[in-house]
MARKOLMI-751854 format. One record per residue: residue in one letter; x, y, z of N, C-alpha, C, CB in turn. Coordinates in pm, whole numbers, plus 50000, padded with zeros to 5 digits. Glycine has a CB too. Layout:
// MARKOLMI-751854
aXYZXYZXYZXYZ/...
//
This chain:
// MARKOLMI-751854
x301451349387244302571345687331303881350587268302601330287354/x304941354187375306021364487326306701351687248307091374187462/x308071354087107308261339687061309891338987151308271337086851/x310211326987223311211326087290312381328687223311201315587343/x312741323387051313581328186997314651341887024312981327986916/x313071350586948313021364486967313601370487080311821368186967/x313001366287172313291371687327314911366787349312071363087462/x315201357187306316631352887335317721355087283316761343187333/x317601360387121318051369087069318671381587127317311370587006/x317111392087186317341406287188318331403687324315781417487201/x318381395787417319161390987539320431390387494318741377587600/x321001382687378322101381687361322671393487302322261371587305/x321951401887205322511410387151322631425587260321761410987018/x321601428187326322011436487454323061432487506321121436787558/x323401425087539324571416187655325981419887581324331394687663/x325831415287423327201423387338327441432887304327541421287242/x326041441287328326241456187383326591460387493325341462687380/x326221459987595326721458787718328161457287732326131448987775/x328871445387650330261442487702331381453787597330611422887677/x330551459587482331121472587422330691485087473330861473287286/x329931487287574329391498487613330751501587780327341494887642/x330701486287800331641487587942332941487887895331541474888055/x333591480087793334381486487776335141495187733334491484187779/x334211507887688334471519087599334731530787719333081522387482/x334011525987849333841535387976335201532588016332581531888099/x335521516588019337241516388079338321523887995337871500288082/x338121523587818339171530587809339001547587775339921523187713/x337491549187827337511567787867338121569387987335931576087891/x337831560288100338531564988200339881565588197338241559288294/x340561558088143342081553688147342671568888088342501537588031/x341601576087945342391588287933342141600187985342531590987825/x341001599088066340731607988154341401611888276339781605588180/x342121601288306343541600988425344581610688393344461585688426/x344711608088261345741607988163345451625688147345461595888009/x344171629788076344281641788066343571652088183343851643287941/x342931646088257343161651788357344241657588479342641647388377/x345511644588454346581651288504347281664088379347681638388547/x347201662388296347311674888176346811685688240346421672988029/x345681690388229344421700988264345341708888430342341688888309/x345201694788525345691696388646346781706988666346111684488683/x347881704688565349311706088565349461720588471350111691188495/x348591721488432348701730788297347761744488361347841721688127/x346621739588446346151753688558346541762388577346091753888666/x347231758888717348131770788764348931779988696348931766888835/x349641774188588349881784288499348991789588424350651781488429/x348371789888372346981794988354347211808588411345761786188430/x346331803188492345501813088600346701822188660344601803388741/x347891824588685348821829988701349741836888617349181823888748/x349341833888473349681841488366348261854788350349891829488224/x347261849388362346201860388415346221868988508345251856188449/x346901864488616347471872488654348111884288653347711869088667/x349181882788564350051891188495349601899188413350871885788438/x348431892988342348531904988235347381916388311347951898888045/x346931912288412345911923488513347091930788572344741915288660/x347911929588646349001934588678350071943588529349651921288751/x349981942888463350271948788301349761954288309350161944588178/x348201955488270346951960188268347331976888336345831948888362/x347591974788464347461989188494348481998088484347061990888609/x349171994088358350512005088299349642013888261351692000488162/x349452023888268349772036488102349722034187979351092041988075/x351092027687965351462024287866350622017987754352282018387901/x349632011387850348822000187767347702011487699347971985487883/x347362020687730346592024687677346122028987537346612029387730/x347182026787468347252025887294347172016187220348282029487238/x347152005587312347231989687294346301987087210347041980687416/x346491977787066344851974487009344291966687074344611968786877/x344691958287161344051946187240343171951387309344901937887329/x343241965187337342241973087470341351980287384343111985587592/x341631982487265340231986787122338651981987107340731979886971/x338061981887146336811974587073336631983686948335281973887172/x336551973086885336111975786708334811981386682336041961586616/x334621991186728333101998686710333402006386659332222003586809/x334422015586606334132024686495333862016986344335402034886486/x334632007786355334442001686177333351996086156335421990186120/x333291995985993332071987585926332121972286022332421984485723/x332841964986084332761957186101332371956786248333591952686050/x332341965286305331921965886456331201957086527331271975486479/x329811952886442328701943586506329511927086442326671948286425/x330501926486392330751910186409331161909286467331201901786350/x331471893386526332191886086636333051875286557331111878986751/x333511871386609335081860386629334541850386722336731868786715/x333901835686710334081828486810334201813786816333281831586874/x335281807786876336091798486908334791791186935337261800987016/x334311772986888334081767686954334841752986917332871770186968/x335111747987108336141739387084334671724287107337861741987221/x334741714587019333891703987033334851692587033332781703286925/x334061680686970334971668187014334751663786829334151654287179/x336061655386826336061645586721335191637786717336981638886713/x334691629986794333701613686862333001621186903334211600786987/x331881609086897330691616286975330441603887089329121620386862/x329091600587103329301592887214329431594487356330081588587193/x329681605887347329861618987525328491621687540330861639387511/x327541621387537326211622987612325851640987574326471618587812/x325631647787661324871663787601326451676287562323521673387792/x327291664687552328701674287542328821685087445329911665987506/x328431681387337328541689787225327341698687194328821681787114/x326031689587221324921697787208324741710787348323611686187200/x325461704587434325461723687478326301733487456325511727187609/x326951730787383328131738887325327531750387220329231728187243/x326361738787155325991745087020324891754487075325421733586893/x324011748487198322901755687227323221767687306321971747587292/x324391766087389325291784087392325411791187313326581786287410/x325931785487201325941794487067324731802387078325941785886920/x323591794887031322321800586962322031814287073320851786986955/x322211808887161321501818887348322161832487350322201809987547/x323241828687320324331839787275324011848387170325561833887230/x323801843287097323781846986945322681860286957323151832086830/x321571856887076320191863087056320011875687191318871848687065/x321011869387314321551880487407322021890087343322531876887495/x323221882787314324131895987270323691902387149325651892487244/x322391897787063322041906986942323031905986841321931921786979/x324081891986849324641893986722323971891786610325621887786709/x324741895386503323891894086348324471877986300324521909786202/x323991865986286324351853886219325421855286084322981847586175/x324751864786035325641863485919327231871285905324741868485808/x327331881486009328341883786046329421880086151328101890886046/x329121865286195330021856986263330981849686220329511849986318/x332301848086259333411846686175333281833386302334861860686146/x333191820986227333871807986340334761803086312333251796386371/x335311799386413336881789586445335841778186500338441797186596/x336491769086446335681753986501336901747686523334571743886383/x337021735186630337881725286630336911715786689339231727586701/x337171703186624336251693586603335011690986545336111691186679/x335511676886499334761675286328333311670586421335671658386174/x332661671486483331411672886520331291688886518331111665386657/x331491697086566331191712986567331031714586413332551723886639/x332201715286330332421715986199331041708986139333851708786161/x331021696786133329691694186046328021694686102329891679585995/x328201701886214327141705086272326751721286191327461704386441/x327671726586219327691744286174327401744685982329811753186223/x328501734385955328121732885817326401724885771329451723685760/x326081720885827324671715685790323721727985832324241700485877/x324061735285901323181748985913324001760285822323031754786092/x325011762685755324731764485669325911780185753323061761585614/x326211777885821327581791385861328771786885760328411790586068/x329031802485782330401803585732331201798685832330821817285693/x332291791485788333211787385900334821794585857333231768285910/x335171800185898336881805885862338141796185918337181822585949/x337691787286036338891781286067338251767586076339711787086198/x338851751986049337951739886138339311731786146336341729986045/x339651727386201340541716486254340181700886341341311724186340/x340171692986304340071676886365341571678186413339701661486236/x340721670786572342371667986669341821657286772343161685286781/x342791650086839342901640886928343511642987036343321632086887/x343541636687155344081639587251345571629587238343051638087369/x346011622387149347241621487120347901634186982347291605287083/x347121641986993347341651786897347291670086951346161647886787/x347971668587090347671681987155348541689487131347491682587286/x348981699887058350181707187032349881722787053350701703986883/x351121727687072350691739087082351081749886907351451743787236/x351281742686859351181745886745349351751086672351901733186687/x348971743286689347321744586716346601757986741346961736686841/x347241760186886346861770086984347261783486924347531767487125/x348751777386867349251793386845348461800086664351571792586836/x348361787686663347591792386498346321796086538347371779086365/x345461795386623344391802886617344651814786699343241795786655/x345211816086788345681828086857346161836486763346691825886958/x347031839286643347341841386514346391850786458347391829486443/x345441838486414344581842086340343061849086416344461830086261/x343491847686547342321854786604342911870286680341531843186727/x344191873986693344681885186702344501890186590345821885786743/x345461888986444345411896086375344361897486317346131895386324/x342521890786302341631892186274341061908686374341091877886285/x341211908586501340881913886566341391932786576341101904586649/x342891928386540344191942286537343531947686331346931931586554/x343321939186237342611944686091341801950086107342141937385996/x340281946386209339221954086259338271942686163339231973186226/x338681929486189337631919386057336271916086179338751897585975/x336761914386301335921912786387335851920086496335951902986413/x334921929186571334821935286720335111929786821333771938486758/x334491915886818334921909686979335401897386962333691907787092/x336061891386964336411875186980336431866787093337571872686944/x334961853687143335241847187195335331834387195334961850087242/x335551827087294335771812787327334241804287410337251813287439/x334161794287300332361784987359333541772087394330451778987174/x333421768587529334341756787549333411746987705336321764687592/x333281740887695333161731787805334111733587939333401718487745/x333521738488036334111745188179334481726488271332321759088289/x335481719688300335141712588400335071715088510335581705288405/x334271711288569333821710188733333761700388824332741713088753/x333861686688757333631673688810333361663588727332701673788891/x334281652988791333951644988698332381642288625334411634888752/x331461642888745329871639588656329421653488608328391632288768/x330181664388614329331681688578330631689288498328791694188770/x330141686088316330911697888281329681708388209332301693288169/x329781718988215329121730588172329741739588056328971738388286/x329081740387941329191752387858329201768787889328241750587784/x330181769887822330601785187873331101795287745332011783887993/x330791808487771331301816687708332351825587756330451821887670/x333551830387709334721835887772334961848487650336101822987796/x335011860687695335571871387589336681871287587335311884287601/x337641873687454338981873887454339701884087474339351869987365/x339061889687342339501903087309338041906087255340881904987197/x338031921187295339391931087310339611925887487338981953487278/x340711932787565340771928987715340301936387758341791927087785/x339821932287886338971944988011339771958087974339291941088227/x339431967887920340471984487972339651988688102340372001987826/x338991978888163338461984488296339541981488386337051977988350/x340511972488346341601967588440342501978888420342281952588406/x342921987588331343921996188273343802009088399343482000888091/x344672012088494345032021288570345032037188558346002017688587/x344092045988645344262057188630345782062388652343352062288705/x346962051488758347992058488812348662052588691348512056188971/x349522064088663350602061288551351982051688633351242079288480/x352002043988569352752032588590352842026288719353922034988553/x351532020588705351152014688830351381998588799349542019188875/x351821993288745351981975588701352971972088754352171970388549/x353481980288822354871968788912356291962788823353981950688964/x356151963788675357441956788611357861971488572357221943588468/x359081963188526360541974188462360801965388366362171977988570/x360161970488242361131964888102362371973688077360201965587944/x363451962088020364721974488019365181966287910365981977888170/x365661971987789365301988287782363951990687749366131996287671/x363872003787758362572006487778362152007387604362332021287884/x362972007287507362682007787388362371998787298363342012287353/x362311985887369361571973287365360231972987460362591961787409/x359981980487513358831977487582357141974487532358881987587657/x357181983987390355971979187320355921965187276355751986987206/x357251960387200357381945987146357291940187231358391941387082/x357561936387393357331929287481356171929287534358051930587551/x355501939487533354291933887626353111931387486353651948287776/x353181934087359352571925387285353041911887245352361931187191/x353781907287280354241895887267353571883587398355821899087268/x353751893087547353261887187639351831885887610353601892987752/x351161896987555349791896487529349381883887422349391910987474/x349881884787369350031869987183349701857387305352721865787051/x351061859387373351201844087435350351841587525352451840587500/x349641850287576348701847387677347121842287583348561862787784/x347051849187481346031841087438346231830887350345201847687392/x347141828187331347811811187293347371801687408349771810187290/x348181805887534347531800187685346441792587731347241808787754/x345821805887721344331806287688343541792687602344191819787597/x343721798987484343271785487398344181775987413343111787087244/x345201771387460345791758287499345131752587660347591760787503/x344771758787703344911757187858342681748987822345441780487993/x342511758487771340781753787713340611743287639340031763687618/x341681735787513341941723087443342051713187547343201723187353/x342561717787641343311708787723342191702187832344611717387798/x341821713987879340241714187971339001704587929339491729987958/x338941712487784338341703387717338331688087671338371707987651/x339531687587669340041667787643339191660387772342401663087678/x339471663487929339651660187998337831662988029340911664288051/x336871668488015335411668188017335091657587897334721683987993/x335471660887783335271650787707335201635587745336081652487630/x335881631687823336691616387860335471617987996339071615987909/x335401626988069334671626188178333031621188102334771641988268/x332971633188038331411627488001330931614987932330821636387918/x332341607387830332061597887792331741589687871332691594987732/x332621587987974332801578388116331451574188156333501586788256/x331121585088177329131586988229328141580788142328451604488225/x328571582388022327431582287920327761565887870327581596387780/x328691563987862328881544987851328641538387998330781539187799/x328621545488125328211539188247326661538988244328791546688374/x326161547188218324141546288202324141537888115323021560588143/x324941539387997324171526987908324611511287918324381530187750/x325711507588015326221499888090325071497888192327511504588137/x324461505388239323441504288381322201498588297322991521888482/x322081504688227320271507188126320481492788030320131527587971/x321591488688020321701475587914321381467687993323031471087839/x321801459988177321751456188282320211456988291322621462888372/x319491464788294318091466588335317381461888214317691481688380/x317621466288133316981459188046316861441187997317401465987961/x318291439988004318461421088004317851420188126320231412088007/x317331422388236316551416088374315631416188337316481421488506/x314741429188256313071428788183312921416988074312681444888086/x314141417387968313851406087912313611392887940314431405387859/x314971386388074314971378988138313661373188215315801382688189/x312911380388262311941379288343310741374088237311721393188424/x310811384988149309631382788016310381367087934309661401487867/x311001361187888311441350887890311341341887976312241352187873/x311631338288064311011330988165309631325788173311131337488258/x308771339888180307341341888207306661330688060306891362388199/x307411335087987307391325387828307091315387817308401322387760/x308391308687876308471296587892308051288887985309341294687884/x307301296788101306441288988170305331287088139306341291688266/x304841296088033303781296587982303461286087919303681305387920/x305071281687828304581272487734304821261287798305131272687601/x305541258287901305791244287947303801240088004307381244688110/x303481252888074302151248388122301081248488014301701257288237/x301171249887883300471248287785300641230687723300931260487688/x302191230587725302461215087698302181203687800303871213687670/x302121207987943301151199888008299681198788022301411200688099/x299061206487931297921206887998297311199187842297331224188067/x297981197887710297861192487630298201176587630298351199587562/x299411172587721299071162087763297941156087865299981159987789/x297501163787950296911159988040295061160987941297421170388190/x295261167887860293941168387778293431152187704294251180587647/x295021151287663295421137987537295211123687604297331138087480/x295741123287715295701113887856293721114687868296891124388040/x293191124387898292051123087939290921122387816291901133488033/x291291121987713290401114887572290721102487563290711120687418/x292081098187603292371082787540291121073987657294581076087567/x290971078987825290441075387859288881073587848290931077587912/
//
């Protein structure tokens, strides 16, 4: 027979799970408002600074550009450069582990070589995930979503241009969590650099702007180029906060649901217990009653 103790125990201690599981979902949601209006607001520019640099793109001019280089003549040709942005906390449900399992898929498509991968990590889950397998890591940073700067952004943009313009790496990309909905975010891969030169124009000065003077024109449109992949990786931190908070949401609501289902199995099995034993203690009186007679 199950011991009622026991059973009443695991009831109570689910139940004070339960009331930390629900409210860990209220305060994911609360910053998921929060950085989802971020993400929201921070889009359109985005995607409209992409714009621009496709519209750039089909200067002429650009065609000397290192950004439009792939690094295949150098010894270093077959490495890569790649960004993956994870979370501080864990607790988000398959958030991070598909981040990592892009990696690997990647790793074996594209035929890179492991040991010639240069990573940028942000977040100390990515970081001690990569370090227990045993990569080299070149960049790792722990951050919060009261900790969003673009200071951040511009230091890996930095360090992932001028990695790219030395010839330390061929391609540099970004492994980041895509949102789509609150219950669906998806792992993704994004190339940085070098940029499409498929976008780069047969018509000579076909991009529509007038830098003036024109003797600033190289310093300006590498500059626009810098800042756009600052953008970039700000606009993806940002994306990222806001899946993060989504998936937690989810993943403390199942175990909010699954804690619920479970105290009803116990409940029931408790019960069943104690009817057991109440009809064991009558039937011992009714035994005791029928010897005295």
């Amino acid at each position: 027979m199950p011991n009622l103790k026991s059973i009443k125990r695991k009831i109570a201690s689910i139940k004070n799970t339960r009331q930390i599981t629900k409210a860990m979902k209220m305060v994911a949601g609360t910053k998921f408002k929060k950085n989802q209006a971020a993400m929201n607001t921070l889009r359109p520019y985005s995607e409209i600074y992409g714009g621009v640099i496709k519209n750039i793109s089909r200067n002429t001019v650009l065609y000397s550009h290192p950004f439009f280089k792939k690094n295949s003549g150098n010894s270093n040709g077959g490495s890569a450069g790649i960004l993956i942005i994870s979370t501080d906390r864990g607790l988000c449900g398959s958030f991070n582990i598909n981040l990592f399992k892009l990696f690997f898929e990647e790793l074996k498509a594209k035929g890179l070589d492991e040991s010639r991968i240069k990573l940028y990590i942000l977040g100390k889950k990515g970081a001690d995930f990569f370090k227990r397998h045993n990569y080299s890591v070149e960049f790792t940073a722990n951050f919060s979503e009261n900790n969003i700067t673009e200071n951040l952004s511009e230091t890996l943009a930095v360090k992932m241009s001028e990695g790219f313009i030395n010839g330390e790496a061929g391609e540099f990309y970004i492994i980041s969590n895509n949102y789509i909905s609150t219950l669906h975010q998806r792992a993704v891969i994004e190339k940085i650099l070098p940029f499409d030169s498929s976008l780069v124009s047969k018509d000579k000065n076909s991009g529509g702007y007038l830098v003036e003077p024109v003797s600033y024109e190289d310093e300006i449109i590498d500059k626009i180029f810098k800042d756009y992949i600052k953008t970039k990786i700000y606009f993806k931190i940002v994306e990222s906060f806001a899946g993060e908070q989504a998936s937690r949401m989810n993943a403390m609501d199942n175990a909010t649901r699954n804690a619920g289902k479970l105290i009803n199995k116990l409940t029931i099995a408790y019960n069943k217990a104690r009817q057991a034993a109440v009809t064991l203690e009558i039937l011992d009186i009714i035994n005791g009653v029928s010897a005295l007679k």
